[in-house]
C-alpha positions as CSV (number, residue, x, y, z in Angstrom):
1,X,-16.1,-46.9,4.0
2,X,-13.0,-49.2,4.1
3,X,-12.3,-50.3,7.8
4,X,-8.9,-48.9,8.4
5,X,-10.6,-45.2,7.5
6,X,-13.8,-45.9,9.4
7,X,-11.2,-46.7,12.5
8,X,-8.7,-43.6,11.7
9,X,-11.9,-41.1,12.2
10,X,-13.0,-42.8,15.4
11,X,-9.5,-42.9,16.9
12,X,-9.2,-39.1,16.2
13,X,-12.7,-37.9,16.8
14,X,-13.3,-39.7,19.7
15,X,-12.7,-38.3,23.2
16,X,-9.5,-39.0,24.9
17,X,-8.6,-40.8,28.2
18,X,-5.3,-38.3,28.0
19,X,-6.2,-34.9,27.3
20,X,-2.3,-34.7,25.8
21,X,-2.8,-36.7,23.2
22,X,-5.6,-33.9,21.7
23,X,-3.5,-31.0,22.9
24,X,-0.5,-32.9,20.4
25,X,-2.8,-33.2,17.8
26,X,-3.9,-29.9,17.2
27,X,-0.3,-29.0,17.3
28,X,0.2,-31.1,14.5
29,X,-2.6,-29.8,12.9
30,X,-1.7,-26.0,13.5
31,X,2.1,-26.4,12.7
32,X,1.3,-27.9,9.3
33,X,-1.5,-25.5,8.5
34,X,1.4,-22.8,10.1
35,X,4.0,-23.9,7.4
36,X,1.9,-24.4,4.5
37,X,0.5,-20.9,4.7
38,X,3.7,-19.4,5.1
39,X,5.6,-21.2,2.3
40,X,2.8,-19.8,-0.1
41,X,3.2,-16.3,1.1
42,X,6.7,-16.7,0.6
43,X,6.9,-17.7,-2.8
44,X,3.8,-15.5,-3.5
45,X,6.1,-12.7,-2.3
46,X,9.4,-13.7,-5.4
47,X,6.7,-14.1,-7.9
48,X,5.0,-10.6,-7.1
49,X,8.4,-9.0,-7.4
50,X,9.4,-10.9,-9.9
51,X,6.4,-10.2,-11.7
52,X,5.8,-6.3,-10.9
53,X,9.5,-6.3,-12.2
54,X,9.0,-7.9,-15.2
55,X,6.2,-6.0,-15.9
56,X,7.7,-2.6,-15.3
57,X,11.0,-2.8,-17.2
58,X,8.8,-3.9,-20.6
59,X,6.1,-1.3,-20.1
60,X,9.2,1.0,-20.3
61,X,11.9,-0.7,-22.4
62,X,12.0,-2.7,-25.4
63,X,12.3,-7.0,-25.7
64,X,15.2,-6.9,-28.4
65,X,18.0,-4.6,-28.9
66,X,19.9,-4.1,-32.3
67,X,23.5,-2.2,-32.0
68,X,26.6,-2.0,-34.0
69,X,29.5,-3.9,-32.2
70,X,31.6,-0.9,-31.0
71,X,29.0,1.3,-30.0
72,X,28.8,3.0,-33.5
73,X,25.8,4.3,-34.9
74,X,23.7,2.1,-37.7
75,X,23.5,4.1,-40.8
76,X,21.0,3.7,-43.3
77,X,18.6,2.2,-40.3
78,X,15.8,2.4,-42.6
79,X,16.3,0.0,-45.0
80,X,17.6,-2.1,-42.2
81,X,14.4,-2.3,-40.0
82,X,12.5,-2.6,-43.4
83,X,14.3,-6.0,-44.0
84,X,13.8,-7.3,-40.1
85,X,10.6,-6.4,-39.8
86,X,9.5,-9.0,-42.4
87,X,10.4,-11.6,-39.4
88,X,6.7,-13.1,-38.1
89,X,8.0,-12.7,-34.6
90,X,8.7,-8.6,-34.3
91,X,5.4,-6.6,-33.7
92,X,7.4,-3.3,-33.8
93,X,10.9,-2.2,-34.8
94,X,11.8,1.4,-33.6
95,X,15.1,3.5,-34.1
96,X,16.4,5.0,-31.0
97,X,19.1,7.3,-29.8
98,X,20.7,7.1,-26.9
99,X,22.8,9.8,-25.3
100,X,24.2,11.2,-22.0
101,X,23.8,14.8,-20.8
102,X,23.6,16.8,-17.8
103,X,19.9,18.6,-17.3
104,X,19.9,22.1,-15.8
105,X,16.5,24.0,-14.6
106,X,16.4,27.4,-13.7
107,X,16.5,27.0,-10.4
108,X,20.1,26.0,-10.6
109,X,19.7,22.3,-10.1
110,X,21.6,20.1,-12.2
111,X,21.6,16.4,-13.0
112,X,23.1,13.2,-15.0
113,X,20.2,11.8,-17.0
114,X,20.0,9.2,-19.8
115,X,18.2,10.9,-23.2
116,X,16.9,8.3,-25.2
117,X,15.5,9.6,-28.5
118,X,12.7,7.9,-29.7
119,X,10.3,7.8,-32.8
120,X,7.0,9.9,-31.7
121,X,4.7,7.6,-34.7
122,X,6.1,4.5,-33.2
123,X,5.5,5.1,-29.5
124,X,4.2,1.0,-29.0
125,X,8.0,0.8,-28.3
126,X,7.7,2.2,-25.1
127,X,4.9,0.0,-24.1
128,X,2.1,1.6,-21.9
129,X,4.7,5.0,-20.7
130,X,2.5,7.1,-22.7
131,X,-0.4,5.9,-20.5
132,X,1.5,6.7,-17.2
133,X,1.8,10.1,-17.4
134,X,1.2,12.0,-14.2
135,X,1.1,15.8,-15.4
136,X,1.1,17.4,-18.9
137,X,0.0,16.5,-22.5
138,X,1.5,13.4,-24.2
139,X,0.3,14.4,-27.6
140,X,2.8,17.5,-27.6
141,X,5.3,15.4,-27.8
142,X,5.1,14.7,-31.5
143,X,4.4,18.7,-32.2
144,X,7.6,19.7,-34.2
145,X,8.4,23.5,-32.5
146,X,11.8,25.5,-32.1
147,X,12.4,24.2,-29.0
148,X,12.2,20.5,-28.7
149,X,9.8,18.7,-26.2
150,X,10.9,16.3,-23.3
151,X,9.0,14.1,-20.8
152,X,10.5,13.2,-17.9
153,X,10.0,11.1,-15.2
154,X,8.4,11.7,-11.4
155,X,11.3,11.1,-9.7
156,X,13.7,13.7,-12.0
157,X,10.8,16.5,-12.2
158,X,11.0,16.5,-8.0
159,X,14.8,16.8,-7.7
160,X,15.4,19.4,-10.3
161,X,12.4,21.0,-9.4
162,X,10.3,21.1,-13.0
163,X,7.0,21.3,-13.5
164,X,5.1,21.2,-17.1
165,X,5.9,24.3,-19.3
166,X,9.6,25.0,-17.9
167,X,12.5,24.9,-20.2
168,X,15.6,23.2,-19.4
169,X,19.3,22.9,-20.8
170,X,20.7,20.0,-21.9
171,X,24.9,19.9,-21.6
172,X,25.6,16.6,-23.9
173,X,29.2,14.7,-23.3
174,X,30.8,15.8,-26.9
175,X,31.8,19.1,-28.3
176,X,31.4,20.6,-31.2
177,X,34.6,21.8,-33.0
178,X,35.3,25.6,-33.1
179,X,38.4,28.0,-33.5
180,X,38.2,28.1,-29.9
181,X,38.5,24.5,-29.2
182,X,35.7,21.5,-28.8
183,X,32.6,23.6,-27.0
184,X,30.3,21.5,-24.8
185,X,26.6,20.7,-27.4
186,X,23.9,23.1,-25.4
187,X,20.2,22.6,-26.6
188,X,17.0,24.1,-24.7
189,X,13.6,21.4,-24.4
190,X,10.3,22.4,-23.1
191,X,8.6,19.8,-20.6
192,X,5.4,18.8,-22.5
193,X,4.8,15.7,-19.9
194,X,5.9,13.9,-16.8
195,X,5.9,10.0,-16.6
196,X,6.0,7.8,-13.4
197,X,6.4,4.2,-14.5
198,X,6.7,3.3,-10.9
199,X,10.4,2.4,-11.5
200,X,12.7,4.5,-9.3
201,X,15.6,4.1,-11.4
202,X,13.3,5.4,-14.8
203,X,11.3,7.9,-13.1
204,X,14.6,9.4,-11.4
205,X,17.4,9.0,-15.1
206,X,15.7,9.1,-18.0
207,X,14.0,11.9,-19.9
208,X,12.5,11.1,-23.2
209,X,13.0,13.3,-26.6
210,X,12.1,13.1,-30.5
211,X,14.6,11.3,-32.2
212,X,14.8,14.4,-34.4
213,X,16.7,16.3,-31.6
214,X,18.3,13.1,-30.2
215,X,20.3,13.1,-33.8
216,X,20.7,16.8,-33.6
217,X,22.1,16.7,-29.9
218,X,24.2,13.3,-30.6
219,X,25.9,14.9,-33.5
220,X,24.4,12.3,-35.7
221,X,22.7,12.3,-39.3
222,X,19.0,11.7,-40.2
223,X,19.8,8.4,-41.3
224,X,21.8,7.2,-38.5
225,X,20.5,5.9,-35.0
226,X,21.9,4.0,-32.0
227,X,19.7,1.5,-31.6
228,X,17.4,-0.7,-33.6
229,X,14.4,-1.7,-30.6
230,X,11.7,-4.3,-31.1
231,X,8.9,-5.7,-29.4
232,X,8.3,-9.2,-30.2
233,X,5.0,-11.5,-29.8
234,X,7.1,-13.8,-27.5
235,X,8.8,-12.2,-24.8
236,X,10.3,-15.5,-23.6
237,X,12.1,-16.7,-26.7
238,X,13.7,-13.2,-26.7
239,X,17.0,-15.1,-27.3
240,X,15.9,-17.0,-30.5
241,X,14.3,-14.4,-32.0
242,X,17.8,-12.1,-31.5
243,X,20.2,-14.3,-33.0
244,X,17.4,-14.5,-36.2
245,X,17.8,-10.9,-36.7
246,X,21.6,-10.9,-36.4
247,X,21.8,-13.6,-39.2
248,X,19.7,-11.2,-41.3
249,X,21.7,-8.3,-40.2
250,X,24.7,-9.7,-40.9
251,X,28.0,-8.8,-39.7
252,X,29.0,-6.0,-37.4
253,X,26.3,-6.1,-35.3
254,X,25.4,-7.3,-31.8
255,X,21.7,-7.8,-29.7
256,X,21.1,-7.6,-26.7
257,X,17.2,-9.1,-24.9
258,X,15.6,-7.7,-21.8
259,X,16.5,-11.1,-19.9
260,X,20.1,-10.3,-20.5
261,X,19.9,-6.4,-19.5
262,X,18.3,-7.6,-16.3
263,X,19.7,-11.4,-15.6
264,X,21.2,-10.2,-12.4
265,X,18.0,-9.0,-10.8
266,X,16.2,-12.3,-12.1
267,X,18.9,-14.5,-10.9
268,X,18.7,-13.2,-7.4
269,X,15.2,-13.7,-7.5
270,X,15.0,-17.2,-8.6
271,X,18.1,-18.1,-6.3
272,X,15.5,-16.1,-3.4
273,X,12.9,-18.2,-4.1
274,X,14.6,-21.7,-4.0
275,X,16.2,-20.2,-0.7
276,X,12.9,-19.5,0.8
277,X,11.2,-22.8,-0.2
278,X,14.0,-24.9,1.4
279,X,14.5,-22.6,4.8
280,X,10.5,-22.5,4.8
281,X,10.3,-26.0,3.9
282,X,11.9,-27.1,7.0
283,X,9.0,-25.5,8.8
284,X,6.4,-28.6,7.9
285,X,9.3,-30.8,8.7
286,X,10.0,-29.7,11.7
287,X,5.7,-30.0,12.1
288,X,5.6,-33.5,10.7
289,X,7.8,-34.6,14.1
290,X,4.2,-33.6,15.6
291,X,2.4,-36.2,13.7
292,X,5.1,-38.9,14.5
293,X,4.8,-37.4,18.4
294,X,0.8,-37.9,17.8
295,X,0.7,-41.3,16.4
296,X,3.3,-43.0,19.0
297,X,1.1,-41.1,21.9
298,X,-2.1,-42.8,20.0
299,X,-0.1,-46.3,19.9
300,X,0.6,-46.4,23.7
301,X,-3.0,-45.7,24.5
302,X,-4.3,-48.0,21.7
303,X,-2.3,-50.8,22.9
304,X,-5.2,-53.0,23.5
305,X,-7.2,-52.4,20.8
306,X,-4.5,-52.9,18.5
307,X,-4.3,-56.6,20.0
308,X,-7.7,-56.8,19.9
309,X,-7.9,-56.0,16.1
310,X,-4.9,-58.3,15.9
311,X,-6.7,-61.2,17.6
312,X,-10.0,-60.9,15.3
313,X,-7.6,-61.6,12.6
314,X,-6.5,-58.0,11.4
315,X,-3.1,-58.4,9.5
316,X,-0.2,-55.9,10.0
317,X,-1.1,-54.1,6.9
318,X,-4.4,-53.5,8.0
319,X,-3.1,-51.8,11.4
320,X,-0.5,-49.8,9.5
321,X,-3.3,-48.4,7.1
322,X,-5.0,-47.0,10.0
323,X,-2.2,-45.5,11.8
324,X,-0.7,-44.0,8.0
325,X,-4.4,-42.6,7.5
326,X,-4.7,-41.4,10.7
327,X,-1.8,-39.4,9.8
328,X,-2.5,-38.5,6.6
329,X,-5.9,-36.9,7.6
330,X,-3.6,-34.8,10.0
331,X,-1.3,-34.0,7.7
332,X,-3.9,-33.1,4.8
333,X,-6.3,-31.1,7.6
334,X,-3.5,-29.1,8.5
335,X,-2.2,-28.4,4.4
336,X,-5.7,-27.4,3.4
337,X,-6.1,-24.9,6.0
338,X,-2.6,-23.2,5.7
339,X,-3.7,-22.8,2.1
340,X,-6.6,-21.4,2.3
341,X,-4.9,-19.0,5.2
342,X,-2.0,-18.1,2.8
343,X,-4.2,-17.6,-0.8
344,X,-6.4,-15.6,1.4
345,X,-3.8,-13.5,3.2
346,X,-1.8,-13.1,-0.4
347,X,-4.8,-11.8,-1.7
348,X,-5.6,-9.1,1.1
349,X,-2.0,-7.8,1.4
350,X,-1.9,-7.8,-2.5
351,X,-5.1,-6.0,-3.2
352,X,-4.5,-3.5,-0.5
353,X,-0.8,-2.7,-0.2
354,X,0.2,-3.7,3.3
355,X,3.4,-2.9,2.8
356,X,4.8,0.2,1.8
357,X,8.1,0.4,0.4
358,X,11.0,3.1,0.0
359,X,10.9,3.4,-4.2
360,X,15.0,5.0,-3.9
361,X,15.6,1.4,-2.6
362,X,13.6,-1.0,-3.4
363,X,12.5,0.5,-7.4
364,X,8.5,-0.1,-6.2
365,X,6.5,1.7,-3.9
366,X,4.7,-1.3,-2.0
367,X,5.6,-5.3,-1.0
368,X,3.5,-7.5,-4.8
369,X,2.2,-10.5,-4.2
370,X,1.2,-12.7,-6.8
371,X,-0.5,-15.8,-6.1
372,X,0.4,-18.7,-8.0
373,X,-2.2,-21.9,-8.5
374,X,1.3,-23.9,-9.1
375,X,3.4,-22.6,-6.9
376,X,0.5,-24.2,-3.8
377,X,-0.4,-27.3,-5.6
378,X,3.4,-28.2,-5.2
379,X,3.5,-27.0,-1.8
380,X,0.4,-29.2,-0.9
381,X,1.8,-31.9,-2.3
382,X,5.1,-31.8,-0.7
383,X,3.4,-31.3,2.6
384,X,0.6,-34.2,2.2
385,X,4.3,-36.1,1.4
386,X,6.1,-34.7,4.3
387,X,3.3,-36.3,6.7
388,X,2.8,-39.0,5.0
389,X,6.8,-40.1,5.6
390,X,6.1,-38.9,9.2
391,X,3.4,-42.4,9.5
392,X,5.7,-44.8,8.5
393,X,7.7,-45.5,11.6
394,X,4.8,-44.9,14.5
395,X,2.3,-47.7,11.8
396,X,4.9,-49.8,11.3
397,X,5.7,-50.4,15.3
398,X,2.2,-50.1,15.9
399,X,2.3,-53.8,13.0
400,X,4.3,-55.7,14.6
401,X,3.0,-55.3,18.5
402,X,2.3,-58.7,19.9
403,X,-1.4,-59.3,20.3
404,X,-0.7,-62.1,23.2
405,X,1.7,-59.3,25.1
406,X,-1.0,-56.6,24.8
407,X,-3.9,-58.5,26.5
408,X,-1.9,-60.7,28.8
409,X,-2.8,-58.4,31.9
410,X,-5.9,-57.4,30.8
């Protein structure tokens, strides 16, 4: 064991002449461990929502969106998604239809809602939706009857007070032309199924329809849709992929990826999470002044033996290696305990849901975490640095003492 280690561990395990120098040192100790922990539940907190977020708005939407610049509908879509599904990047390539309408139930409860038309063979655009469902049978969805079928979600079911089985009117935002004037476009669906994707916003606007009747209700032809929708093997190079498809599109059209749809939501929480690392930060700062507190106190009280060391031909770098390690054992006590405090806290609140939430607010129902092996290694690291800076000035006064000054009254 090198000296200036093998003296480190005897300065701080041996008992003390003042009992304040201890009591300091376990401050150190605790307000190191303190910030550590609660940095790594902080930024275990962003990534959790960032990640439950993430996860939700893909399970429900699509990564890549093809449209027609003007919002007008793409005819002859087949051909089209024949030719852009040849790209090695797009898993699936679905026409949609998207419309507006107000939904009416029989118990006189009505309600703006997004229809989105989709194709009932290529349900892998909707991710795992068709897995989420709550009440009813998913696999009357793609029975072809008089009356078309409709999922909803939770949220919309509750408020306009429909269970699986009822019938309810759809009002859409065009009119159909008649000698009386443009009449509102009226068509009856039968709730086959009700989703909860555990997205307020889904659950409570969107009601799902075949594309069929989404054509039918939009005024459009069976070879024109709104949307072209694909899921792609990379979500992340969402933007690459979409500018490909536009050069094989051609002109006229427009794309739009799910980081775009939903850059506001992920800029806030990236901006969150730099925000909480730097206010948290401060925290193992503000505990570092401890360790400089601990070392000066172990200075004073070290005086002779310091000399002593000095006088048996110790150089300064030897005495400021012990005092730096002395610090640095501190400082790296302290970090391993706050991380194994905040891992294991993440993981309890995580696996059971401390926190509820208000879905109308917040989107979710509960608080995610989602512990990242990255996320603590850097705030180890920046700790074990933090400490480390906090050794230099109590080692390097602790250097230069004069041996002869030390011992001359002893």
């Amino acid at each position: 064991m090198p000296f200036e280690l093998f003296v480190a561990l005897r300065y701080l395990l041996a008992k003390r002449k003042q009992t304040l120098i201890s009591i300091v040192t376990l401050i150190s100790v605790a307000g190191v461990g303190s910030g550590v922990a609660a940095l790594i539940i902080a930024l275990a907190l962003n990534s959790g929502f960032q990640k439950e977020f993430q996860d939700r708005i893909l399970g429900a939407t699509s990564h890549v969106n093809l449209l027609r610049l003007g919002n007008l509908p793409i005819q002859d879509y087949r051909a089209l998604a024949d030719r852009l599904r040849k790209k090695p990047e797009v898993v699936v390539v679905s026409p949609t239809v998207y419309s507006q309408a107000q939904l009416a139930s029989d118990l006189n409860r009505a309600r703006g809602v997004i229809l989105r038309g989709v194709d009932p063979q290529r349900r892998e655009i909707l991710g795992d939706l068709f897995e989420k469902i709550v009440e009813g049978d998913p696999t009357r969805f793609d029975v072809v009857t008089p009356v078309p079928s409709m999922m909803v979600g939770k949220q919309l079911a509750d408020e306009l007070g429909l269970l699986v089985g009822d019938y309810v009117r759809a009002f859409g935002r065009q009119g159909q032309l008649s000698p009386l004037g443009r009449l509102t476009r009226v068509q009856n669906f039968e709730i086959v199924a009700i989703f909860e994707s555990g997205l307020w916003d889904y659950d409570a606007n969107w009601a799902l329809i075949p594309i069929g009747a989404a054509q039918r209700f939009e005024g459009l032809s069976v070879n024109e849709v709104s949307v072209l929708e694909f899921k792609i093997s990379d979500i992340y190079a969402a933007s690459e992929v979409a500018e490909r498809l536009l050069e094989t599109a051609g002109s006229g059209f427009t794309a739009q990826t799910w980081i775009e749809l939903n850059r506001p939501l992920f800029s806030a929480l990236r901006l969150e999470k730099l925000a909480l690392f730097i206010a948290i930060g401060l925290i193992v700062m503000v505990a570092s002044l401890n360790i400089v507190s601990t070392l000066t106190l172990m200075v004073m009280e070290k005086n002779r033996d310091i000399a002593v060391i000095a006088a048996m031909g110790g150089t300064p770098r030897t005495i400021t290696g012990i005092f730096v390690l002395q610090g640095l054992i501190i400082g790296m006590l302290g970090t391993s305990i706050g991380a194994v405090l905040g891992w294991v806290s993440v993981w309890y609140m995580d696996t059971y849901k401390v926190f509820r939430l208000e879905p109308q607010v917040y989107s979710i129902p509960y608080v995610p975490f989602e512990a990242s092996l990255g996320d603590a290694l850097l705030v180890c690291l920046l700790a074990i640095l933090i400490c480390l800076g906090a050794t230099l000035y109590p080692a390097r006064a602790a250097s230069k003492l004069d041996p002869v000054e030390a011992i001359r009254y002893e």
